[in-house]
C-alpha positions in Angstrom: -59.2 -18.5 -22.1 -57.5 -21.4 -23.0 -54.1 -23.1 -20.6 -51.5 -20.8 -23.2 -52.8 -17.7 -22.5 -53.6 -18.7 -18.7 -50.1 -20.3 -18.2 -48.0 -16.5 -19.5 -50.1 -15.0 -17.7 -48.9 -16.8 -14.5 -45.3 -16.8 -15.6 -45.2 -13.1 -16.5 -46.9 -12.4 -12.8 -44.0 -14.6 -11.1 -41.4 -12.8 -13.3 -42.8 -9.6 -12.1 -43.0 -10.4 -8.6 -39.5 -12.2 -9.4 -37.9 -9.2 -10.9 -39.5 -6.8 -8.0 -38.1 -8.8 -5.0 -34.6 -8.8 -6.5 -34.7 -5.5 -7.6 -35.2 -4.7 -3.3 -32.5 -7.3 -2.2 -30.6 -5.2 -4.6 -31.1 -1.6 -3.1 -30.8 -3.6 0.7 -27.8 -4.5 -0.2 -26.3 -1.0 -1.4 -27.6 0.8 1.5 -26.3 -1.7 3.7 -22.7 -1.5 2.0 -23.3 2.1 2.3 -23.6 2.0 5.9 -20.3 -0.6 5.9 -18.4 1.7 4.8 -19.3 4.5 7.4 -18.9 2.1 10.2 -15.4 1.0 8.5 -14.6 4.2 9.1 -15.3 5.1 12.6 -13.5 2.2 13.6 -10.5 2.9 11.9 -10.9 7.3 13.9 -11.4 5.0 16.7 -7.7 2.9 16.1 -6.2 5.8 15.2 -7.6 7.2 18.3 -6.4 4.1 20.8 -3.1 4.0 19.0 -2.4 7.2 19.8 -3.0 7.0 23.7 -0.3 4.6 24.6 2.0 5.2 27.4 5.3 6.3 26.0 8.4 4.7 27.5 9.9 7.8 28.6 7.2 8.1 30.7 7.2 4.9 31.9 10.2 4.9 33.0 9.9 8.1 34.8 7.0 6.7 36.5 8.8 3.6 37.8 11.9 5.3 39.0 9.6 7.6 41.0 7.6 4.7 42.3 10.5 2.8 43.4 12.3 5.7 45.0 9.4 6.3 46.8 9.4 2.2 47.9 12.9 2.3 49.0 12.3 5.0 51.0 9.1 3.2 52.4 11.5 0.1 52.9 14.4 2.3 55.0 11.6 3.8 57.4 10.8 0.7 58.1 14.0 -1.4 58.7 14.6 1.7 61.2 11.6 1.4 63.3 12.4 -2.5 63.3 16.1 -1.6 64.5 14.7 0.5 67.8 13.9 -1.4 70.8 
């Protein structure tokens, strides 16, 4: 066997081995856009999901005026216990 034939050899080996290792990047990289997209779109359920748990202002407002009543009130008891002797 002479260098010729011994040299294709070779090179066809590392263009197999070549053409094998970017033929699995290849399918790695699909699955893992694949598996992009599905986790793309759990976290845009989970936004939605967030977004739509907000405290409204109505109720904030109710909440507030309740908890400040409930202060003042708090507030008079005790500027009448200050007043007794």
């Amino acid at each position: 066997m002479d260098f010729q034939v011994g040299f294709n050899i070779a090179l066809g080996l590392a263009a197999f081995l070549g053409g094998y290792v970017l033929k699995s990047i290849s399918e790695n990289l699909r699955s893992l856009q694949v598996a992009d997209v599905v986790l793309t779109d759990k976290v845009q359920k989970i936004e939605v999901l967030v977004a739509g748990e907000y405290v409204k202002h109505s109720d904030l407002a109710k909440l507030s005026n309740a908890l400040f009543t409930k202060l003042d009130k708090i507030s008079d008891k005790l500027d009448t216990k200050m007043d007794k002797p």
